[in-house]
C-alpha positions in Angstrom: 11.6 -25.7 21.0 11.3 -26.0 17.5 14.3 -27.5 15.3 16.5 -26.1 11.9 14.2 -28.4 9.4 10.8 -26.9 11.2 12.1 -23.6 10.5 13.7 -23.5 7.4 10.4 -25.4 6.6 8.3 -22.4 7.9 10.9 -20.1 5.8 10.6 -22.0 2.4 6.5 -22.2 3.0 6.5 -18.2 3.6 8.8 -17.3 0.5 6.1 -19.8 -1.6 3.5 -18.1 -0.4 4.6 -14.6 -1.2 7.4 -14.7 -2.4 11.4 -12.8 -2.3 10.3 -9.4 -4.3 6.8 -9.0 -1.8 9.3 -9.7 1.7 11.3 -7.1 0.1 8.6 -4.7 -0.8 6.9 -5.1 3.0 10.2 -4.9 4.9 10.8 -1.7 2.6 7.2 0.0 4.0 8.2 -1.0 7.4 11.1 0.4 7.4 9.9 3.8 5.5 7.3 4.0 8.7 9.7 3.9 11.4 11.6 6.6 9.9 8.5 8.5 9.4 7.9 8.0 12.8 11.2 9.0 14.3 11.2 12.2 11.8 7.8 13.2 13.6 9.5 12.4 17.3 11.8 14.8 16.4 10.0 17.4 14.9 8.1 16.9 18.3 11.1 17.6 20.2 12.1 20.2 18.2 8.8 22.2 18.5 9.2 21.6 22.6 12.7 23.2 22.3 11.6 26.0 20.4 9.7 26.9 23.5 6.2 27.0 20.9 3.1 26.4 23.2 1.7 23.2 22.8 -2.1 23.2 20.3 -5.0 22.8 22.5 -8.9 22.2 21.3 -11.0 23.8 23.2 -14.0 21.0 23.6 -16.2 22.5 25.5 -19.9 22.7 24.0 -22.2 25.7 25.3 -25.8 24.5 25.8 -27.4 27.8 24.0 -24.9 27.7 21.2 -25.9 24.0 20.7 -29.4 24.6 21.2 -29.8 27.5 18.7 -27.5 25.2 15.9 -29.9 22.2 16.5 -32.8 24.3 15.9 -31.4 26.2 12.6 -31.0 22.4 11.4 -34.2 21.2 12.1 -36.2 24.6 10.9 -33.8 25.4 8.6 
């Protein structure tokens, strides 16, 4: 377990390194992405409550379709 000096040594080494204003200015992001996060959870939730369907992608490929595209590219 690491003592007080070892740590307040880390500490001091980390605010030399990148100093108080950059901490700041990366604790400030962090934070700014959580709550963009949570807005988007709730949006989420809101949507679900809204009873709106949920967006599906229909992925499936069609042989001919594909077939017919890779020919257009290749003659084309």
């Amino acid at each position: 377990m690491p003592s007080w000096t070892q740590i307040l040594l880390v500490v001091v080494l980390i605010l030399l390194l990148f100093g108080r204003g950059k901490i700041s200015e990366m604790m400030g992001d962090f934070a700014k992405g959580i709550k963009s996060f949570k807005r988007g959870l709730s949006d989420e939730e809101e949507a679900d409550a809204a009873g709106s369907e949920p967006k599906t992608i229909d992925a499936t490929v069609n042989r001919e379709e594909s077939a017919e595209a890779k020919n257009k590219a290749t003659n084309g």
